[in-house]
KEZAVEX-708207 format. One record per residue (C-alpha): residue number from 1; residue in one letter; x, y, z. Coordinates in Angstrom, 3 decimals. Example, Ala and Ser with C-alpha at 12.3 -4.5 7.8 and 13.67 -1.06 7.14 Angstrom:
2
<atom><num>1</num><residu>A</residu><X>12.300</X><Y>-4.500</Y><Z>7.800</Z></atom>
<atom><num>2</num><residu>S</residu><X>13.670</X><Y>-1.060</Y><Z>7.140</Z></atom>
***
This chain:
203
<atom><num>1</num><residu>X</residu><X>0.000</X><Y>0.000</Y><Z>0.000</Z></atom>
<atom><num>2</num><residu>X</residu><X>1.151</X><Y>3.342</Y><Z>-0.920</Z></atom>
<atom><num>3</num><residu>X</residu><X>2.089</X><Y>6.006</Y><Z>2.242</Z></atom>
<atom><num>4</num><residu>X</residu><X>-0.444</X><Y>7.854</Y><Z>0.864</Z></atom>
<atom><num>5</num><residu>X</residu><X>-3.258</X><Y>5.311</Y><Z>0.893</Z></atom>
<atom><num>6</num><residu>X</residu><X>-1.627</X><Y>4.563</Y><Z>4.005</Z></atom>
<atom><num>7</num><residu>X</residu><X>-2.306</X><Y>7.438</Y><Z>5.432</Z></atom>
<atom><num>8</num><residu>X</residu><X>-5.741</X><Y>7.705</Y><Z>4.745</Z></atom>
<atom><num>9</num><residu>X</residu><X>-6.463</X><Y>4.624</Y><Z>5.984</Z></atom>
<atom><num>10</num><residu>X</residu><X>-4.607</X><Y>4.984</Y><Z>9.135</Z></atom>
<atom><num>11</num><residu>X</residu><X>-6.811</X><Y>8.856</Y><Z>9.215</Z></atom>
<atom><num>12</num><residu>X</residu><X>-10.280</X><Y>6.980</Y><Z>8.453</Z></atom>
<atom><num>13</num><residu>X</residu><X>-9.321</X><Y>4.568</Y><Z>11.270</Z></atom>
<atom><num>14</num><residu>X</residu><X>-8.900</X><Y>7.131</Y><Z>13.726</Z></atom>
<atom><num>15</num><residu>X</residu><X>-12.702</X><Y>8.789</Y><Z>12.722</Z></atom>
<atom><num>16</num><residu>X</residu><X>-14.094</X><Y>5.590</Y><Z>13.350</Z></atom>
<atom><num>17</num><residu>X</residu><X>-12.569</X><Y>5.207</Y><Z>16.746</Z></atom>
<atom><num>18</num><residu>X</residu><X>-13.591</X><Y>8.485</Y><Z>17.839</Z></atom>
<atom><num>19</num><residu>X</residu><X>-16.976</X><Y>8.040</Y><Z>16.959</Z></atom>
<atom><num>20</num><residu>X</residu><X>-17.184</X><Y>4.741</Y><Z>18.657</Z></atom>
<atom><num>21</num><residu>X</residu><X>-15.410</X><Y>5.913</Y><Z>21.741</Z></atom>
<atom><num>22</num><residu>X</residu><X>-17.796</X><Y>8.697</Y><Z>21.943</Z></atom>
<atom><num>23</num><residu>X</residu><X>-20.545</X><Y>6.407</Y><Z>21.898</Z></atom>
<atom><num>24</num><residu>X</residu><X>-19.317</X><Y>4.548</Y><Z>24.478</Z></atom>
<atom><num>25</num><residu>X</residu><X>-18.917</X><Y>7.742</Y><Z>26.484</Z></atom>
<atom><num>26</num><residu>X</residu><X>-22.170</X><Y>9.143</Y><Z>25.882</Z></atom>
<atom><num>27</num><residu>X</residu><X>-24.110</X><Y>5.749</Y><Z>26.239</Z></atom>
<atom><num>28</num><residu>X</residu><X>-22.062</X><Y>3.185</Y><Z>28.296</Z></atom>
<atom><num>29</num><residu>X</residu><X>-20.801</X><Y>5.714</Y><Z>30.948</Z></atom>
<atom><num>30</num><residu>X</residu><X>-17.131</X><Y>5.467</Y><Z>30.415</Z></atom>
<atom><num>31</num><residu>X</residu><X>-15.654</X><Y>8.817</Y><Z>31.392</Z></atom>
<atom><num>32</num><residu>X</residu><X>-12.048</X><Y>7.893</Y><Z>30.627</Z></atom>
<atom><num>33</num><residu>X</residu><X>-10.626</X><Y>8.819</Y><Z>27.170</Z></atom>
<atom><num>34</num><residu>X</residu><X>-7.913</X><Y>6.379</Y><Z>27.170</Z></atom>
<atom><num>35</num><residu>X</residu><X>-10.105</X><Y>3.455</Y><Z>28.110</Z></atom>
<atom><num>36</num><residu>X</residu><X>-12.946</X><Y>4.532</Y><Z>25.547</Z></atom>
<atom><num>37</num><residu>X</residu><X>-10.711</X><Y>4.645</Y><Z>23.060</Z></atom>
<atom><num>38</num><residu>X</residu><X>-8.991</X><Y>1.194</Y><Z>24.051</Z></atom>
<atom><num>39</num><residu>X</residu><X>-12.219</X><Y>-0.496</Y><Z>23.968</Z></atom>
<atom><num>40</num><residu>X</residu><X>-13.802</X><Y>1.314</Y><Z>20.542</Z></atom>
<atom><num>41</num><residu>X</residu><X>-10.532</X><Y>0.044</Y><Z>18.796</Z></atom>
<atom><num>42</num><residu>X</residu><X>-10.683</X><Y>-3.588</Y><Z>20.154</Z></atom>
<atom><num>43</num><residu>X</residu><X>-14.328</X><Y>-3.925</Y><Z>19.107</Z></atom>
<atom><num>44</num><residu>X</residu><X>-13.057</X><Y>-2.994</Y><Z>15.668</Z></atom>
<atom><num>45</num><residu>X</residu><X>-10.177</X><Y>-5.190</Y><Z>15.422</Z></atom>
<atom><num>46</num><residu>X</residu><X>-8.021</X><Y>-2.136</Y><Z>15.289</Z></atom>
<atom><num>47</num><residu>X</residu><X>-4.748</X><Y>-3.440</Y><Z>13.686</Z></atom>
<atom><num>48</num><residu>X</residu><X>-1.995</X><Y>-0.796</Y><Z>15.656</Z></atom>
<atom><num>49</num><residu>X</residu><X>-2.286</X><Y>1.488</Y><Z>18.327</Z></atom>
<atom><num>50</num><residu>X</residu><X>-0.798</X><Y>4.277</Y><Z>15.271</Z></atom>
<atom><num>51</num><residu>X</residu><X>-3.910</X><Y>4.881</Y><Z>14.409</Z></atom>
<atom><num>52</num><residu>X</residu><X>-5.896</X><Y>5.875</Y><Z>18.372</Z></atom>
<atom><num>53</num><residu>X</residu><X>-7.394</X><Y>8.867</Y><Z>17.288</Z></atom>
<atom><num>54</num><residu>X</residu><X>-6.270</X><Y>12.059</Y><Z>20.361</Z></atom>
<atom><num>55</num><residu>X</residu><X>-8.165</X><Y>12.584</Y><Z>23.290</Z></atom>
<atom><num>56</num><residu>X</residu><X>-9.752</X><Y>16.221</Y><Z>21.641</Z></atom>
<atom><num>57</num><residu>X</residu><X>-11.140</X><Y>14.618</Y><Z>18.681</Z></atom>
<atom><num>58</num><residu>X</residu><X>-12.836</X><Y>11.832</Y><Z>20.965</Z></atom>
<atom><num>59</num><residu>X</residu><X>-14.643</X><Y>15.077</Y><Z>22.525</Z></atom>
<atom><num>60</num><residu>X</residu><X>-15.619</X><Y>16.368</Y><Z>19.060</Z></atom>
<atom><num>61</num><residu>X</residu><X>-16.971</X><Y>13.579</Y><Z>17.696</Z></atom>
<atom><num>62</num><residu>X</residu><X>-18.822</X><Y>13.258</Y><Z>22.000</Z></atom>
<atom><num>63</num><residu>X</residu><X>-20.096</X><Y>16.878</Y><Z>21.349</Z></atom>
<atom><num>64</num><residu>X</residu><X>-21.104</X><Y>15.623</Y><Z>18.320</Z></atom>
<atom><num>65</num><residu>X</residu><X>-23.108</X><Y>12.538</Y><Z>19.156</Z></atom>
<atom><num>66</num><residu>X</residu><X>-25.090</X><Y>14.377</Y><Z>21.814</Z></atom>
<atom><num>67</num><residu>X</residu><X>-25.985</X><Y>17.515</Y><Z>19.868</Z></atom>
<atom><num>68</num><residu>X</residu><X>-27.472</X><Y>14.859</Y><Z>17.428</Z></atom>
<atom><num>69</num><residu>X</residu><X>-28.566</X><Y>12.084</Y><Z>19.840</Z></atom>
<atom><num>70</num><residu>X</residu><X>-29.062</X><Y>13.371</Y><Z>23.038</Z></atom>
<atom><num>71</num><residu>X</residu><X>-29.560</X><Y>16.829</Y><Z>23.022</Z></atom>
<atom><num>72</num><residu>X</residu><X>-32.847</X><Y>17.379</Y><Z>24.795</Z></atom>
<atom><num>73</num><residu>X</residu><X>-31.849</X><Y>14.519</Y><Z>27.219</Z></atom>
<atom><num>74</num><residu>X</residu><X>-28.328</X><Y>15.122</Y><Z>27.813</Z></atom>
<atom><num>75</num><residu>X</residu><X>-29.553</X><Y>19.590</Y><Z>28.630</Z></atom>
<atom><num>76</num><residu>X</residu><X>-31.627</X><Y>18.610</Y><Z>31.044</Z></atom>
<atom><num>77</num><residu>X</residu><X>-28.970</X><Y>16.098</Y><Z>32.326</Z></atom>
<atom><num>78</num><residu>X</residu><X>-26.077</X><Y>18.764</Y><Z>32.200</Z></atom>
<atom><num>79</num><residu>X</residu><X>-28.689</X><Y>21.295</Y><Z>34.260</Z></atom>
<atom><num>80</num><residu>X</residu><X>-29.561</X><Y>19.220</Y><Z>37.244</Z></atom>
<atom><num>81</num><residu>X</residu><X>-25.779</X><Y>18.098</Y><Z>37.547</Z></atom>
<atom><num>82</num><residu>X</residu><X>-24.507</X><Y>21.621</Y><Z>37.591</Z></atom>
<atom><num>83</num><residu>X</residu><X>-27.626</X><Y>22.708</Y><Z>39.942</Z></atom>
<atom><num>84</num><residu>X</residu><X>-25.952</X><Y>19.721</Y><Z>42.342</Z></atom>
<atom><num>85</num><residu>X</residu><X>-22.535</X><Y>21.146</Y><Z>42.114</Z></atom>
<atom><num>86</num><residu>X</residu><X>-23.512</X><Y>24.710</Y><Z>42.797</Z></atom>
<atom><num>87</num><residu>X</residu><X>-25.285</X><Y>23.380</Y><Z>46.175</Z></atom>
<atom><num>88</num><residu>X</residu><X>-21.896</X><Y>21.241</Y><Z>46.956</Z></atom>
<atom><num>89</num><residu>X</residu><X>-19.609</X><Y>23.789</Y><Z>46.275</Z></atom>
<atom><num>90</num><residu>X</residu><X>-21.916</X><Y>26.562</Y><Z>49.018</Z></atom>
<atom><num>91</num><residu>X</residu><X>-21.627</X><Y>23.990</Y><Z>51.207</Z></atom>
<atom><num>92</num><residu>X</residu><X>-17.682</X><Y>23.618</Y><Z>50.675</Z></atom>
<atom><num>93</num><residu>X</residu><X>-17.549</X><Y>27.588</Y><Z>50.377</Z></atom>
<atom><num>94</num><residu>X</residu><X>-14.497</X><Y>27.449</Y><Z>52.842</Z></atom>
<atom><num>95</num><residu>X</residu><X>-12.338</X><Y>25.757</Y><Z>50.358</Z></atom>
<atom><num>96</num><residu>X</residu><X>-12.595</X><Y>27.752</Y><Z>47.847</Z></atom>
<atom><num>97</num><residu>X</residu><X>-14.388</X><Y>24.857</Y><Z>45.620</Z></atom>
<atom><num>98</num><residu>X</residu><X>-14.531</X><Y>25.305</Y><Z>41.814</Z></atom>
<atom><num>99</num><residu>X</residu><X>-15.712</X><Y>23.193</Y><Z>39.527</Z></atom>
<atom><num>100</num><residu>X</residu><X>-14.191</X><Y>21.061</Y><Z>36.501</Z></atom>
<atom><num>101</num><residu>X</residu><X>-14.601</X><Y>18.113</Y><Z>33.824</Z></atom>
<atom><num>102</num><residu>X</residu><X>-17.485</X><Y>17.478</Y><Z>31.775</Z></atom>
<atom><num>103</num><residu>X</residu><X>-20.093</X><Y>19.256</Y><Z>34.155</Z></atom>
<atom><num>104</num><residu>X</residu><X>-18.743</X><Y>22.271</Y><Z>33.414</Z></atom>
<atom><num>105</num><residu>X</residu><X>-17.415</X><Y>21.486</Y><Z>29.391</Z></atom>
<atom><num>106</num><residu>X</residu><X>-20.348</X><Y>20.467</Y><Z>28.682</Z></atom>
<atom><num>107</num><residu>X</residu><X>-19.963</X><Y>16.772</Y><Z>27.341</Z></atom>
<atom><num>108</num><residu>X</residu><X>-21.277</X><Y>15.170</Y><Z>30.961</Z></atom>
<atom><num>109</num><residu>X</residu><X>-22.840</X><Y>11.842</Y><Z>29.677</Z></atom>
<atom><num>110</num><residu>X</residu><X>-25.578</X><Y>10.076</Y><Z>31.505</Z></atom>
<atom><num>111</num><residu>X</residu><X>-23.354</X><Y>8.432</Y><Z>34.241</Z></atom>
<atom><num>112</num><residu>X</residu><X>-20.972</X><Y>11.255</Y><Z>34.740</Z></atom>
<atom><num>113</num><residu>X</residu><X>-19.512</X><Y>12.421</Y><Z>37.844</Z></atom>
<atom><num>114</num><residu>X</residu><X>-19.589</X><Y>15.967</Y><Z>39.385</Z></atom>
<atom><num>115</num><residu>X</residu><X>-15.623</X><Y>16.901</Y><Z>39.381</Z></atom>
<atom><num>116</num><residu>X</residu><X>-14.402</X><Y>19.558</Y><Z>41.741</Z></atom>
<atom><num>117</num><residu>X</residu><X>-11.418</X><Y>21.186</Y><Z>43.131</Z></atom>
<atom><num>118</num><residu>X</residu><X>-10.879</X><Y>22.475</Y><Z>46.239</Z></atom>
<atom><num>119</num><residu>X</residu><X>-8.102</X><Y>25.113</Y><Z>47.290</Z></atom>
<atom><num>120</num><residu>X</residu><X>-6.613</X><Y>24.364</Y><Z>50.535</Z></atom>
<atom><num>121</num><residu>X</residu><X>-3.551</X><Y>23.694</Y><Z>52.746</Z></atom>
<atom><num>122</num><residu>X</residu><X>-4.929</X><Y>21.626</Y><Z>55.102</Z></atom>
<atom><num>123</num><residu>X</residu><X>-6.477</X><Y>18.436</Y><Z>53.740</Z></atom>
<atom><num>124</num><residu>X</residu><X>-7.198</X><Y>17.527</Y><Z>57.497</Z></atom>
<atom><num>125</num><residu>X</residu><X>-10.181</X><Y>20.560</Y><Z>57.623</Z></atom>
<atom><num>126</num><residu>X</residu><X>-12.318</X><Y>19.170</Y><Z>54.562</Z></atom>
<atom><num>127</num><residu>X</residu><X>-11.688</X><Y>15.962</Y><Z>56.201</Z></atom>
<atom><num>128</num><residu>X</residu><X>-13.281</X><Y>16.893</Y><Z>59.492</Z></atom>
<atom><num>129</num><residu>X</residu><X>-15.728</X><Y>18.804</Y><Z>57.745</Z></atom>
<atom><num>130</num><residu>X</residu><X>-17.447</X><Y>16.139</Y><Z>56.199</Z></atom>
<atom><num>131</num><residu>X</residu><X>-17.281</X><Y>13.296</Y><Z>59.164</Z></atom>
<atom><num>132</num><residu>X</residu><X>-19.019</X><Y>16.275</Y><Z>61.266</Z></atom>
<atom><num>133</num><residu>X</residu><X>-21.845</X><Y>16.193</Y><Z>58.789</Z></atom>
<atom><num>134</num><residu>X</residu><X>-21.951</X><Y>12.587</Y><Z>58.458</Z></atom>
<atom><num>135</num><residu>X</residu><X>-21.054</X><Y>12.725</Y><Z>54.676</Z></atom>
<atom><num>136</num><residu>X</residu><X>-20.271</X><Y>9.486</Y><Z>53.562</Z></atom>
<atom><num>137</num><residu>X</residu><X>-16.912</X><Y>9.730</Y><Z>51.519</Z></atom>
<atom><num>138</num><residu>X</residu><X>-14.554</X><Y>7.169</Y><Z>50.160</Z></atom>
<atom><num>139</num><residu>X</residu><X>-11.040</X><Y>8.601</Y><Z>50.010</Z></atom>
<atom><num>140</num><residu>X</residu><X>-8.236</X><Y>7.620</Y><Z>47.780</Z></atom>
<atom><num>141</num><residu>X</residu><X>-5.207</X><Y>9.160</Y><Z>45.708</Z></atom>
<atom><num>142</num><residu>X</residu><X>-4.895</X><Y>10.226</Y><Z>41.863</Z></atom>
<atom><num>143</num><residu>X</residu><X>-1.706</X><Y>11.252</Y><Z>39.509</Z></atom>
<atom><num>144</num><residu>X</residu><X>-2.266</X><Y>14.767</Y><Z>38.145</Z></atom>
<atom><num>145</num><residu>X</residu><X>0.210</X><Y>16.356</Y><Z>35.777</Z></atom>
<atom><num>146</num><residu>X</residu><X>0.729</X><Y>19.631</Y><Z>37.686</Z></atom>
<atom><num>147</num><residu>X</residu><X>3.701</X><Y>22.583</Y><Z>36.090</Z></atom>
<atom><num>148</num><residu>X</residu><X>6.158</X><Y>20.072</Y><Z>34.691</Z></atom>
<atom><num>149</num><residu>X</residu><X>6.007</X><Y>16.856</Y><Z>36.638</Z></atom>
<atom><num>150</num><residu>X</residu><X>3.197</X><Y>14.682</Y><Z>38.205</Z></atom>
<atom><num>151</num><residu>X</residu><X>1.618</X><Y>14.449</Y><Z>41.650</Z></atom>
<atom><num>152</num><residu>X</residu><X>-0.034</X><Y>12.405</Y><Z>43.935</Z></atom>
<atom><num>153</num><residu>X</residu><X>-2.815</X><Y>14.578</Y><Z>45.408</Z></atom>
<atom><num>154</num><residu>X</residu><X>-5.778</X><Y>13.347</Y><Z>47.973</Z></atom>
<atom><num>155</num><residu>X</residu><X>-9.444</X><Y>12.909</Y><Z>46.220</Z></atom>
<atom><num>156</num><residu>X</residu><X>-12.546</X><Y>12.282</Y><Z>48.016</Z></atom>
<atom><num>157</num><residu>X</residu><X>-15.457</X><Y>10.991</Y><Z>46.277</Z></atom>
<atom><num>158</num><residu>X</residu><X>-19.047</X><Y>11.431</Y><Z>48.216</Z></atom>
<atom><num>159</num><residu>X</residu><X>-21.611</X><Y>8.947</Y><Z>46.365</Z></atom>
<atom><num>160</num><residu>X</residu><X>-24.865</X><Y>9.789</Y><Z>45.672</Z></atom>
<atom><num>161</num><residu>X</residu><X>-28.270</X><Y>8.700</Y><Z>44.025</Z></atom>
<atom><num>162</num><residu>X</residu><X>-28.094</X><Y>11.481</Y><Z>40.777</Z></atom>
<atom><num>163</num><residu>X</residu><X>-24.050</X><Y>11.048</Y><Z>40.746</Z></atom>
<atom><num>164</num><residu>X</residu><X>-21.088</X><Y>11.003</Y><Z>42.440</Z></atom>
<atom><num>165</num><residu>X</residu><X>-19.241</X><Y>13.776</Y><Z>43.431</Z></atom>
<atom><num>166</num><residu>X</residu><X>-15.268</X><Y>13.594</Y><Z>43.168</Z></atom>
<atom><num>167</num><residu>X</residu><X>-13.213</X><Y>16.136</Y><Z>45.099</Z></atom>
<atom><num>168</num><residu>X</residu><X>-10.115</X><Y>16.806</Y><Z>44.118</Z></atom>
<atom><num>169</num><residu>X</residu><X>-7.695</X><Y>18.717</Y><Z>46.807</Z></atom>
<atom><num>170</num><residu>X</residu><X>-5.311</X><Y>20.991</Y><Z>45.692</Z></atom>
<atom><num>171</num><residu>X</residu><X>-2.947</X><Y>23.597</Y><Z>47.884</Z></atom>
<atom><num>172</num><residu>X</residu><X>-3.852</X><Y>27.452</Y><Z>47.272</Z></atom>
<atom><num>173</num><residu>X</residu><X>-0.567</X><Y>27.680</Y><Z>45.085</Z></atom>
<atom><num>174</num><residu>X</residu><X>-2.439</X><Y>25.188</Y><Z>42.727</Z></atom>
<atom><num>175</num><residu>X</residu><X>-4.096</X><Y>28.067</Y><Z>42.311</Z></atom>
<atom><num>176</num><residu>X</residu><X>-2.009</X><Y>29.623</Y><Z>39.901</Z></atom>
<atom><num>177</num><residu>X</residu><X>-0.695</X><Y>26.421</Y><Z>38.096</Z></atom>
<atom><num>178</num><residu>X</residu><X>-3.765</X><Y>24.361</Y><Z>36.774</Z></atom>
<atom><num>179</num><residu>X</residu><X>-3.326</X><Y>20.351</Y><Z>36.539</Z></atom>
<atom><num>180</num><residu>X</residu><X>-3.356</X><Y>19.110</Y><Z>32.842</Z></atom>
<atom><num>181</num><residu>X</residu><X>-6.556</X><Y>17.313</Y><Z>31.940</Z></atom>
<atom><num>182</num><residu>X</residu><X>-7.390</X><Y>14.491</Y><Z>29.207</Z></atom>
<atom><num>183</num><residu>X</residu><X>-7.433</X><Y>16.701</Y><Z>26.366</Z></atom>
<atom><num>184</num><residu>X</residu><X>-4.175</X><Y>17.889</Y><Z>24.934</Z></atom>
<atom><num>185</num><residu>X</residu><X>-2.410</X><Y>18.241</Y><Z>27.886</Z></atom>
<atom><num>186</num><residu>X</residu><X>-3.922</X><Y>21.528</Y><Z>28.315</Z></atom>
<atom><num>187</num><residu>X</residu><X>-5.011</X><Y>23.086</Y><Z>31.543</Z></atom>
<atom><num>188</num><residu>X</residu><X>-7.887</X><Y>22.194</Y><Z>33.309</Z></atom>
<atom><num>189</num><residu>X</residu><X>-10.430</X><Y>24.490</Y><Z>32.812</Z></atom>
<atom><num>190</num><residu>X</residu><X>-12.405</X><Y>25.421</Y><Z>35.769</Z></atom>
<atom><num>191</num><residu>X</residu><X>-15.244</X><Y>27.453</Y><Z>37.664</Z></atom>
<atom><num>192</num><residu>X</residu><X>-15.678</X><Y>29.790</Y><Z>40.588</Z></atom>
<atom><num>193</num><residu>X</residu><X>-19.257</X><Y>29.820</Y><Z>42.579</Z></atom>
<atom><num>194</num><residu>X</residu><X>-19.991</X><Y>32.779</Y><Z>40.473</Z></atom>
<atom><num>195</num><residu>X</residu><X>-19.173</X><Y>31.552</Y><Z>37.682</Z></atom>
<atom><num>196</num><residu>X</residu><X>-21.318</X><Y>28.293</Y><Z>38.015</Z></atom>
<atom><num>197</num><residu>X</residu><X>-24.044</X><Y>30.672</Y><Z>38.506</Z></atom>
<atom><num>198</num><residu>X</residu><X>-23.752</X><Y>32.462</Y><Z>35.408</Z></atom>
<atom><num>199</num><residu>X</residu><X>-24.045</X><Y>29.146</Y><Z>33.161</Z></atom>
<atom><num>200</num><residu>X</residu><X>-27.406</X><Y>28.347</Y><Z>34.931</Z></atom>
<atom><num>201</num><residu>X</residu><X>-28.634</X><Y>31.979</Y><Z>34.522</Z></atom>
<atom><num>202</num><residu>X</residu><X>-28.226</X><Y>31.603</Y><Z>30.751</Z></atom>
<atom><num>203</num><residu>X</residu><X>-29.850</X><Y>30.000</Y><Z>27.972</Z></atom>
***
């Protein structure tokens, strides 16, 4: 085969791995690019890992599906989910709580989790905080790329009947220095109180 018939191949491959992966996103509940993308391409007999399409075109072709798909379903969805982390994040006001992921991008699929971030130096106080309310919380570590290097940083998740919440806790100089998210590398983009208000307020 010819490197250009090669490469269009190898480019058509990647489309239809998106697409799949997007599916499996927006129907199955898999919030992880990586592992949507693993799966799409096994299902398909995908012959080399050369042709795994990038995490950003997974979430065009997931903004895709659900504009055509899901639209009225997955508004309503997207709505309720950011009307449950506004009411978290008063209650974590302290912490300086904002909020992140697909709640506030705008791809959250029908299982998706509420992601925030909280800004604090003493991981002990959120801690306390939530075994004085009786908030039941399952706590564990995650690897976030943070400036140039990665870091182990604590995460909470609180379960709930219309979705778990993960919290994420950062020091106040995170502040400054966003961790990298799925897409690109690029910064995590994320959401004051305020800010969270403003999408609801709008169309």
């Amino acid at each position: 085969m010819r490197p250009k018939e090669l490469g269009a191949k190898r480019q058509q491959m990647r489309e239809t791995i998106a697409h799949l992966a997007a599916r499996l996103m927006a129907e199955d509940g898999i919030q992880d690019y990586a592992a949507a993308k693993r799966k799409a391409a096994r299902q398909i007999g995908a012959p080399d890992t050369q042709s795994l399409p990038g995490n950003d075109e997974i979430e065009r072709a997931l903004r895709a599906y659900q504009g055509i798909y899901q639209k009225d379903e997955q508004r309503l969805r997207l709505r309720a989910l950011r009307e449950l982390a506004l009411s978290m994040m008063n209650l974590l006001a302290d912490f300086n709580p904002h909020l992140t992921g697909s709640v506030l991008s705008g791809t959250a699929a029908r299982h998706a989790d509420i992601n925030l971030q909280l800004f604090t130096d003493n991981e002990k106080d959120l801690e306390h905080f939530l075994l004085n309310r009786k908030m039941a919380y399952r706590r564990g570590d995650r690897r976030f790329r943070v400036g140039d290097g990665y870091r182990s940083v604590p995460v909470f998740t609180l379960p709930g009947e219309e979705a778990a919440i993960d919290i994420t806790v950062l020091t106040s100089g995170d502040l400054r220095n966003a961790p990298r998210g799925q897409t690109g590398g690029r910064p995590l983009e994320r959401a004051r109180v305020d800010q969270v208000e403003a999408l609801l307020e709008g169309p």
